[in-house]
C-alpha positions in Angstrom: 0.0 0.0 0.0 2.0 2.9 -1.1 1.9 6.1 1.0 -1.4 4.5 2.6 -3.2 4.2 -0.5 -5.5 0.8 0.0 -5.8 -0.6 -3.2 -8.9 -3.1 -2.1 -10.9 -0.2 -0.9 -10.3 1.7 -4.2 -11.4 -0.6 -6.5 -14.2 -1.7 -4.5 -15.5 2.3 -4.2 -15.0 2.1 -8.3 -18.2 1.9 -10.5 -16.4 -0.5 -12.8 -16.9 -3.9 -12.1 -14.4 -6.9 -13.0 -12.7 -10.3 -12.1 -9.4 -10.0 -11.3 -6.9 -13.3 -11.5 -3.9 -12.6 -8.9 -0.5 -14.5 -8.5 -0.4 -15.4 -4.4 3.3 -15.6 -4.1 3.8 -12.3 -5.7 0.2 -10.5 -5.8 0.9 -10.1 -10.0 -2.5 -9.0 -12.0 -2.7 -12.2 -14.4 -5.4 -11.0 -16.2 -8.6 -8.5 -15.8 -12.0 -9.3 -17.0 -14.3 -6.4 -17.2 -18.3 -6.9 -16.2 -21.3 -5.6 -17.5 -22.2 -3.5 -14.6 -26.0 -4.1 -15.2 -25.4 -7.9 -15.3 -27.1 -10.1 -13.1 -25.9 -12.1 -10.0 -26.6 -15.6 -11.9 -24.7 -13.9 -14.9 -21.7 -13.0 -13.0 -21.1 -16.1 -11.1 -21.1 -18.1 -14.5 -18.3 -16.0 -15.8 -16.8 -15.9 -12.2 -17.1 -19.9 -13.1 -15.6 -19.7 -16.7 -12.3 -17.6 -15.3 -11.5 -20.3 -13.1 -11.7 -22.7 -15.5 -9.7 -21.0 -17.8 -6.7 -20.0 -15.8 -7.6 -23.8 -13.8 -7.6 -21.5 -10.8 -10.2 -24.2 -8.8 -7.1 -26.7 -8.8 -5.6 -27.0 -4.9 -2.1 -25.0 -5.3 -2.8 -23.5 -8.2 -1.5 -20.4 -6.5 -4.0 -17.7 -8.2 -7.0 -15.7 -6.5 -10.1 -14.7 -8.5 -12.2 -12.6 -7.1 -14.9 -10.0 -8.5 -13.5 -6.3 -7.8 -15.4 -3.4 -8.1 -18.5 -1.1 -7.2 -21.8 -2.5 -6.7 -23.8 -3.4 -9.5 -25.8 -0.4 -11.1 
């Protein structure tokens, strides 16, 4: 967190919405996948779905984070 900046809190206060893929040894962006801010919750978890899969992220020690960043939806 440079000069106090909290990252986390940033993007979550941001009205852009997205799923970030994170290295856990190094906390690397892998990739960022924007989200249709007016998609719905069912919508979101299937491509919350799809990113693990692609980046096999559900695998035990695959040493990546996904999570959905960003402002709530609308």
């Amino acid at each position: 967190m440079a000069d106090g900046v909290d990252l986390d809190e940033l993007a979550n206060n941001s009205g852009i919405r997205y799923i970030c893929v994170t290295s856990v040894a190094d906390g690397m962006v892998i990739a960022r996948y924007m989200i249709d801010r007016n998609a719905s919750d069912a919508a979101v978890k299937a491509r919350l779905e799809d990113v693990m899969a692609t980046h096999d992220a559900k695998t035990p020690g695959s040493g990546l984070d996904v999570r959905l960043m960003g402002g709530p939806k609308g």
